[in-house]
LOKE-469281 format. One record per residue (C-alpha): x, y, z. Coordinates in steps of 0.2 Angstrom, whole numbers, plus 5000, padded with zeros to 4 digits. Layout:
BEGIN
XYZ;...
END
This chain:
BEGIN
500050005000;501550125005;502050094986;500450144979;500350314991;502050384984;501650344967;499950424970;500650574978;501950594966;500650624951;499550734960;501050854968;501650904950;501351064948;500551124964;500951254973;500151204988;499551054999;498551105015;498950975021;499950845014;500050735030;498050725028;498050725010;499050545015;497650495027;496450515014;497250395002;497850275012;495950265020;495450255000;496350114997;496050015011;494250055010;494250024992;493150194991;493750314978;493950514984;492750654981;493750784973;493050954968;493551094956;492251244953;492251344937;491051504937;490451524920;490951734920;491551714900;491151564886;492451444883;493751354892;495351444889;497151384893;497051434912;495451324915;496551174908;497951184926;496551144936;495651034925;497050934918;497550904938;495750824941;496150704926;497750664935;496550614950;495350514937;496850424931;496950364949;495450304950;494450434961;492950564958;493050714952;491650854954;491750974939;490451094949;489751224936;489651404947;488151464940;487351534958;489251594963;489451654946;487951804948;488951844965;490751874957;492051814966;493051954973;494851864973;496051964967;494752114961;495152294966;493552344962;491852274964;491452164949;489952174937;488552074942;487851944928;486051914923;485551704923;485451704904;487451794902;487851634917;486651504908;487551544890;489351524897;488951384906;488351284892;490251314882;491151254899;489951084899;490251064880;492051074882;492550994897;492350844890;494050874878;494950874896;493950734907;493250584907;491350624908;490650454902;491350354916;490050404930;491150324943;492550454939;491350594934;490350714942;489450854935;488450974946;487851164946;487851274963;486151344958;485351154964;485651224981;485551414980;484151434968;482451394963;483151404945;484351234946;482751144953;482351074938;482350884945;481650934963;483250834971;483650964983;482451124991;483051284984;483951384997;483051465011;483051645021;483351515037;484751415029;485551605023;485451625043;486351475049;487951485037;488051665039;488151645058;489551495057;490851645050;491251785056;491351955047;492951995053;493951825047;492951865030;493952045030;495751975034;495851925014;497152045008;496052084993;494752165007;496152235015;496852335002;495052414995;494652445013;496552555015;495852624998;494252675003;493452574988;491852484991;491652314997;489952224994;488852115005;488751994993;490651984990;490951935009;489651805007;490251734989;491751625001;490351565010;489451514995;491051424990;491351325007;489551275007;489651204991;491151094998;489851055010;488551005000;489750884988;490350835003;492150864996;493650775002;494850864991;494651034984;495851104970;495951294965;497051414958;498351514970;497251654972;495951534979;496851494994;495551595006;493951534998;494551365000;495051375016;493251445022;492651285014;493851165027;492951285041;491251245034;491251085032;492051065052;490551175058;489251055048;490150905056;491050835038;492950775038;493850935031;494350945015;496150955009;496351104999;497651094983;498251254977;498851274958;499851404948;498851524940;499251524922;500151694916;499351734898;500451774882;500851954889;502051884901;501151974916;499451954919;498551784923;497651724908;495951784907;494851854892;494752004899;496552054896;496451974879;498251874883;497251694883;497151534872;495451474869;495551284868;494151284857;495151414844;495551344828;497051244828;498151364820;497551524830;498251384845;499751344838;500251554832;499951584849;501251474858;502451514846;502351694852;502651634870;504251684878;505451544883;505151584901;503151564897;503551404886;504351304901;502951364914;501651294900;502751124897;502451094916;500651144920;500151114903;500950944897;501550784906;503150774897;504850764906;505450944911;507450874908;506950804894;506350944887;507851064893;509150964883;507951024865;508251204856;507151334863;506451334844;506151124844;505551144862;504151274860;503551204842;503351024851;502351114863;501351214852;500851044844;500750944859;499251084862;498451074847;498350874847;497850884865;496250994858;495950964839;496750774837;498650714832;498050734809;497750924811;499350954825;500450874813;499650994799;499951154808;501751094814;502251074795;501351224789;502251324802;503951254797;503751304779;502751464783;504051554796;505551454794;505551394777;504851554768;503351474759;501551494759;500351374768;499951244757;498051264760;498151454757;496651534747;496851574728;496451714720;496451684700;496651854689;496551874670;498451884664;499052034666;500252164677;499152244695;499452354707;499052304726;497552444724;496852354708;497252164716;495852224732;494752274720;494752104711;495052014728;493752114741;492851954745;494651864751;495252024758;493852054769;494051864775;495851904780;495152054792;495352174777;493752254773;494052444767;495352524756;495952644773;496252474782;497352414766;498252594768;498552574786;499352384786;500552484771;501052604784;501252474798;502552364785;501252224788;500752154769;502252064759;502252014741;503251864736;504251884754;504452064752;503952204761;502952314751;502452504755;501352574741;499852524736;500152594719;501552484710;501452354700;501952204713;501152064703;501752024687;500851914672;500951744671;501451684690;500651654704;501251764718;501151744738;500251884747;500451904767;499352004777;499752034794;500651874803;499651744797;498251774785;498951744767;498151724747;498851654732;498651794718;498751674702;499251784685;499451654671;
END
């Protein structure tokens, strides 16, 4: 059994930051074992924004290490903590959501999830939504009864307001003089009672989760429940290199992107960035991946994150495209073509001819042509060009037009 304990806790320490605590993370999986009684293990996602991005996949890919071990993981869907907001990390009071905004997103995140978990196995899969406990909305199968003004009573009495104000997030808006809302000091008590409800033996979040998940180990000792263990993960930093990834600094991956969007994007990862995304976001061998070229290193990565979301046929595809695209010179091989009558054009003269494919590479008016000019972002044939005016493409070839970093079209002269 001692062997089956280190191996297990070797999988699920990889990439954590924190274990709260290990000794009782032991306890849990030695009792599993002997029991023969897999663990409860919970991960909430508040559907704020559609789609699953990158940073969802640290928490995600950690509950499939836990699958893989042969325990159950709760993917709880934050529909009811998703109106609150929670205000981790916020400097600011956040904008409060209507149902239909939360009810949209969610339905990406449970379309999705499914590229990262096992949600077939029922024995390994849980899927539930806080609103089955806080709202009359998620009582669609009666299971539960929606949450009530005396239930509100008894779980705000079991915390206190000035524990609640100790998160540094509260402390600093308080030194500020910025608002705090009611409803953000209860949104960790939403949280720990989910973990109370699920009766959670493990909860994972992201580093800036620490608190919330904390107030859930407190709950769940007030309601007489065995304390979770709380695991904390990194929070994923997004392409800029400073803030975590998030749609709403516009520095995030989408895994449901197209395959070559994903695959452009961790190209223009730093180094730095690329090893942090080999370890949270792959389970290759980080001294093994050391010994490659920075350049071999982060195009394996960029396609071990395109197959990982769009299958091995298209990663392969966008690999070699890249290689003859960036390093080789060439165009993509399933670039649009454009075919003219023979004859000589100018770049203004080609966009008339051509509006249609312009407009599908982003370009859809003659001042936007003019702008990209000025910016030195179209090439002809590998070249910079700079006026709209001379006559780049010459009868009887076929010539490669770039717009931009990636959006190309064949202009065929013969």
């Amino acid at each position: 059994m001692e062997k089956d304990i280190k191996k297990q806790l070797e999988i699920i320490k990889r990439g954590t930051s924190e274990i709260i605590s290990e000794g009782e993370l032991k306890e849990k999986l030695e009792h599993s074992i002997k029991t023969k009684t897999p663990l409860r293990i919970k991960a909430g996602f508040d559907p704020t924004a559609p789609d699953i991005h990158l940073g969802h996949t640290v928490l995600l890919r950690k509950l499939r290490h836990f699958q893989e071990l042969g325990h159950k993981v709760i993917f709880l869907i934050g529909d009811a903590t998703g109106l609150v907001g929670d205000p981790s990390g916020q400097s600011q009071m956040r904008k409060t959501l209507t149902w239909e905004e939360v009810e949209k997103n969610a339905r990406t995140y449970e379309e999705q999830v499914g590229k990262i978990l096992d949600t077939k196995e029922k024995s390994l899969f849980e899927r539930r939504h806080n609103s089955e406990w806080f709202s009359k909305r998620g009582q669609k199968e009666k299971t539960v009864h929606p949450f009530a003004f005396e239930q509100f009573v008894e779980l705000a009495q079991r915390y206190t307001v000035a524990r609640l104000l100790e998160r540094d997030d509260f402390q600093k808006r308080l030194k500020e003089n910025k608002p705090i809302s009611f409803l953000e000091l209860f949104y960790p008590l939403m949280q720990g009672y989910d973990s109370v409800k699920l009766e959670a033996d493990i909860e994972i979040g992201g580093t800036d989760q620490k608190f919330n998940l904390l107030v859930g180990r407190e709950l769940q000792k007030e309601y007489g429940q065995v304390p979770q263990v709380v695991i904390t993960m990194p929070l994923l930093v997004g392409l800029d290199g400073i803030n975590k990834m998030s749609k709403s600094f516009g520095n995030c991956i989408g895994i449901n992107e197209p395959p070559r969007e994903i695959f452009g994007k961790v190209m223009s990862a730093s180094d730095e960035l690329m090893y942090k995304y080999y370890e949270l976001l792959t389970d290759e061998n980080m001294e093994e991946v050391k010994k490659l070229h920075p350049m071999e290193a982060k195009k394996n990565l960029a396609y071990l994150i395109a197959k990982n979301y769009h299958g091995e046929p298209q990663a392969k595809l966008e690999k070699r495209n890249f290689e003859e695209v960036f390093q080789k010179r060439k165009g993509p091989r399933d670039a649009p073509l454009k075919k003219l009558p023979p004859g000589v054009y100018t770049l203004n003269q080609v966009f008339d001819m051509a509006r249609e494919e312009f407009r599908n590479m982003g370009v859809d008016s003659r001042s936007k042509l003019l702008n990209l000019l000025e910016q030195n972002a179209i090439e002809v044939g590998g070249k910079k060009i700079a006026d709209a005016n001379s006559a780049y493409f010459q009868a009887g070839s076929q010539h490669l037009l770039k717009v931009g970093k990636h959006k190309f079209l064949k202009i065929d002269t013969t």
